[in-house]
C-alpha positions as CSV (number, residue, x, y, z in Angstrom):
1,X,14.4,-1.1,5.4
2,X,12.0,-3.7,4.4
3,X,10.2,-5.7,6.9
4,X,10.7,-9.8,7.7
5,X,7.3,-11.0,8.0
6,X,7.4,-15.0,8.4
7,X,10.8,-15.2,6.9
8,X,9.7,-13.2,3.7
9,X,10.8,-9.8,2.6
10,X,7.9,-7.0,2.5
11,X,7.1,-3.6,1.7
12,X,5.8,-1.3,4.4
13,X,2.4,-1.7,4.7
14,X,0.1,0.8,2.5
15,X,-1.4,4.4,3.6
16,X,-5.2,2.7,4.1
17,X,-6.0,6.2,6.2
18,X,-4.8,8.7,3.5
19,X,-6.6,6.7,0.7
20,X,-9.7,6.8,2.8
21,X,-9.0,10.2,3.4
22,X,-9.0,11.7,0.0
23,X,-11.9,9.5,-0.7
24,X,-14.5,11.4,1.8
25,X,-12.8,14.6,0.3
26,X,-14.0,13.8,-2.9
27,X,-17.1,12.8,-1.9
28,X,-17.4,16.2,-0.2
29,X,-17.1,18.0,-3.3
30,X,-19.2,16.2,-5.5
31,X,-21.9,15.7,-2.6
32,X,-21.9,19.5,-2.0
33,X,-21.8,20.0,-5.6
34,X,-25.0,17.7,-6.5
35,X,-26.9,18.5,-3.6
36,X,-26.7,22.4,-3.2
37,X,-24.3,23.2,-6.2
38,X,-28.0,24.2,-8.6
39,X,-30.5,26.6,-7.9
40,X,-33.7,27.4,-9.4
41,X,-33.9,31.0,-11.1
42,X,-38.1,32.3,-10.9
43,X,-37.4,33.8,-14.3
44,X,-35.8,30.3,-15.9
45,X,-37.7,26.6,-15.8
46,X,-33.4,25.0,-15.8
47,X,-31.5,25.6,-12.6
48,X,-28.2,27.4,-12.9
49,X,-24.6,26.8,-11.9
50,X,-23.9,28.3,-7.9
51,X,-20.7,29.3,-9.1
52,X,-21.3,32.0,-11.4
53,X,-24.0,30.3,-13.5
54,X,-21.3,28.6,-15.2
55,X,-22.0,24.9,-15.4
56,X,-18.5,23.8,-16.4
57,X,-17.5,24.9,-13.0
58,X,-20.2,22.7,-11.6
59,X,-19.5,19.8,-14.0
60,X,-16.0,19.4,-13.8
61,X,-16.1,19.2,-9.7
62,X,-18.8,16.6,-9.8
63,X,-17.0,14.9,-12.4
64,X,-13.8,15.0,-10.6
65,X,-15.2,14.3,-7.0
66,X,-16.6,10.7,-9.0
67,X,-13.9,9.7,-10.5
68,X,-11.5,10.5,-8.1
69,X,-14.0,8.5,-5.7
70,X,-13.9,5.5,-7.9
71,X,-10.0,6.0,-8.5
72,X,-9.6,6.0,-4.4
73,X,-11.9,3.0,-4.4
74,X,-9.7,1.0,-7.0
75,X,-6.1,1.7,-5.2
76,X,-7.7,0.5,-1.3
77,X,-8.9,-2.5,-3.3
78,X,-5.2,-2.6,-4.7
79,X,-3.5,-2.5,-1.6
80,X,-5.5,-4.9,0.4
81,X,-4.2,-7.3,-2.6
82,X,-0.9,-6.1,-2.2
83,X,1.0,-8.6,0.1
84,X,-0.6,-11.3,-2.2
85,X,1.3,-10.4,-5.3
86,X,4.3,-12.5,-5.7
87,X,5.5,-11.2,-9.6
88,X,7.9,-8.4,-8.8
89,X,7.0,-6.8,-12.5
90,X,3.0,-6.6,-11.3
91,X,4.7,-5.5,-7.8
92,X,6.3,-2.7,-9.2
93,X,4.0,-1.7,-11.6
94,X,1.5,-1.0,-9.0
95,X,3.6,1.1,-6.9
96,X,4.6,3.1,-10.2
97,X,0.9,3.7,-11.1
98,X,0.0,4.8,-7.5
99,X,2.9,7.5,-7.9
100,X,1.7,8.2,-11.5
101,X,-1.9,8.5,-10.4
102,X,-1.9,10.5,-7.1
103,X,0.3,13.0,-8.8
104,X,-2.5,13.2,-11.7
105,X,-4.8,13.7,-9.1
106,X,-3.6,16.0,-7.1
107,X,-3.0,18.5,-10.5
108,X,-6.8,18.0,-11.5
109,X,-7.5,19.5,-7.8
110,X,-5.5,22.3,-8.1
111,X,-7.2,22.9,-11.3
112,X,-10.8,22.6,-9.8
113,X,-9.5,24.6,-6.6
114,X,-8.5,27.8,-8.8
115,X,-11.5,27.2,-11.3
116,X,-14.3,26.9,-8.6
117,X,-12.7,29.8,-6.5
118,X,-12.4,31.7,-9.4
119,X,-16.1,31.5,-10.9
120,X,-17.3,31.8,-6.9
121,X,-15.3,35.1,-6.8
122,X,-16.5,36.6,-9.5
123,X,-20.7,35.3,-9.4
124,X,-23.3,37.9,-8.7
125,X,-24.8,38.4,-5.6
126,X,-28.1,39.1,-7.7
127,X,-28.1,35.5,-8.9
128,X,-28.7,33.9,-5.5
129,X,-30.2,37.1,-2.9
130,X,-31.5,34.4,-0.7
131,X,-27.8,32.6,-0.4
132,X,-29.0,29.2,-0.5
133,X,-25.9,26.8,-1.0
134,X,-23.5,29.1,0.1
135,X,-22.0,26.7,2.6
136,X,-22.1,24.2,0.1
137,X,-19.9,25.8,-2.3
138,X,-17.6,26.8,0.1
139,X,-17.2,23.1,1.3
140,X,-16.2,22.1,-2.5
141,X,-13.7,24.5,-2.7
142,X,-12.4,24.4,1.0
143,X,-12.0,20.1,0.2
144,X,-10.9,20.3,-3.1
145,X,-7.9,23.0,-1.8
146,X,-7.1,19.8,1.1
147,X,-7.1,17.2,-1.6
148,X,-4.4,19.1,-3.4
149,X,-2.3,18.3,-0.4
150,X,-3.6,14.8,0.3
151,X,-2.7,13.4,-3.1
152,X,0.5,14.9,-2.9
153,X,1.4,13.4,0.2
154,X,-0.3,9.9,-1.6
155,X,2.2,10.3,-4.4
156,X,5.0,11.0,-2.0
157,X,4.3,8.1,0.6
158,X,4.0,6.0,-2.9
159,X,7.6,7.0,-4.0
160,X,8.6,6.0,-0.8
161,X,7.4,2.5,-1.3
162,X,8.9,2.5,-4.4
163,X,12.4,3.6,-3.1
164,X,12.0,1.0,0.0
165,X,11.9,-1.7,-2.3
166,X,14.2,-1.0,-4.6
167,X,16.7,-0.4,-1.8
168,X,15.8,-3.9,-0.5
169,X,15.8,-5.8,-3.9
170,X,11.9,-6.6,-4.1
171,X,11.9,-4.9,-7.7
172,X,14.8,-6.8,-8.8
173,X,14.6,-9.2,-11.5
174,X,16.8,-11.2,-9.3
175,X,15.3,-11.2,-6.3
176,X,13.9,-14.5,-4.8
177,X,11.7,-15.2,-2.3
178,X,13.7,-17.1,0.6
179,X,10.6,-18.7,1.9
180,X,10.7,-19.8,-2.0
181,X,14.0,-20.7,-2.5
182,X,14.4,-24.6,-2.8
183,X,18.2,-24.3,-3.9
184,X,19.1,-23.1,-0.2
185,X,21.0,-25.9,1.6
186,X,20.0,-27.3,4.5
187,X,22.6,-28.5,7.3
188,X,23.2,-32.1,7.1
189,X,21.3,-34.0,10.2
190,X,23.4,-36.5,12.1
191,X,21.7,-39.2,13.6
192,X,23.0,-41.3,16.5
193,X,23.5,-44.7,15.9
194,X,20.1,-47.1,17.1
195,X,21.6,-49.2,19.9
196,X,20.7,-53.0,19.0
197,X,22.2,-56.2,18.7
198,X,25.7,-57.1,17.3
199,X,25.5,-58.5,13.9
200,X,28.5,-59.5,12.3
201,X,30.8,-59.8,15.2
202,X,31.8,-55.7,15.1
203,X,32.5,-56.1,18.9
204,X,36.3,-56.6,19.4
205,X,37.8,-57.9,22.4
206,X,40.4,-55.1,23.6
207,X,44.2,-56.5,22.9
208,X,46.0,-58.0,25.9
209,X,42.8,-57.4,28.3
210,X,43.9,-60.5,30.3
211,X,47.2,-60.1,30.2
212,X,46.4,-56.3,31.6
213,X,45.1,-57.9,34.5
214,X,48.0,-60.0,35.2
215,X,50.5,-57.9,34.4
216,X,52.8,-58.1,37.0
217,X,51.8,-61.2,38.6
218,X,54.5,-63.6,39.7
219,X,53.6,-67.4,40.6
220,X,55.9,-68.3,43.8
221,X,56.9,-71.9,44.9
222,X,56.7,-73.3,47.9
């Protein structure tokens, strides 16, 4: 159900930790990748790809690790201004692109997890004898496996979102704040009447008040 916070319906708020999670995986990769990811050959003046001299394989996991950076960057940024969005079209929109997104994210890992594991399988062990970067390469492929999951569980926590508030109306058209609602009546206030002086003569003398008090009273002679 969707939380009252100062009398206004709100979502849950956002998975800040898993964003910043999947952000230092993907810095991980690329970082591993740009660091220790090339190695000089005595025989060649370029460096060569780690991962089976094949620098697709080293291209497209420095690639991804940026732009999946930037895209983890872009969504934290999103849901700090989250709470501020009042249009429920630009309210659902971003919850539908964060689904959207960290599905599309976690499919490009899988596709650098198999790729990079597949071109480290296969490299020759007479292209690096000294092993330098081993641990490196390793790391990129170990952290691009655990982003798989990550984004997954980004797309599903997003879908939750989405479900929340469409269970609780904040993506209907017809939803309205009540915080914003100036239609809503308000109980009428009674005041008490402000004592003060008798204008007008309003003060009337009960009926019979003397005869009340002598009701009953005989005059005797003597």
């Amino acid at each position: 159900m969707a939380v009252m916070r100062g009398g206004r319906s709100a979502l849950p708020s956002p998975p800040w930790p898993g964003k910043a999670t999947v952000t230092v995986f993907a810095i991980v990769v690329f970082g591993s990748i740009v660091n220790e990811g090339y190695l000089n050959d005595s025989k060649e003046s370029e460096k060569f790809c780690i991962y089976n001299r094949n620098h697709n394989a080293c291209n497209y996991g420095v690639t991804v690790g940026v732009l999946a950076f930037l895209t983890c960057i872009l969504y934290l940024a999103l849901d700090v201004h989250f709470p501020q969005i009042s249009s429920v079209k630009d309210r659902k929109k971003a919850v539908i692109s964060d689904i959207g997104v960290s599905a599309f994210w976690a499919f490009l890992w899988f596709v650098g997890f198999c790729f990079l594991a597949n071109q480290w399988q296969v490299s020759k062990p007479e292209d690096n004898p000294m092993n330098e970067g081993t641990d490196a390469a390793r790391a990129a492929i170990t952290f691009s496996f655990f982003s798989i999951f990550t984004w997954v569980g980004q797309a599903v926590l997003a879908f939750q979102r989405y479900r929340i508030g469409a269970d609780s109306a904040l993506f209907s058209q017809d939803y309205t704040d009540p915080s914003q609602d100036s239609s809503m009546p308000y109980a009428p206030y009674a005041s008490e009447p402000e004592a003060g002086p008798d204008i007008g003569g309003s003060y009337q003398q009960p009926a019979n008040a003397f005869d009340a008090e002598t009701q009953g009273y005989q005059t005797q002679g003597y």
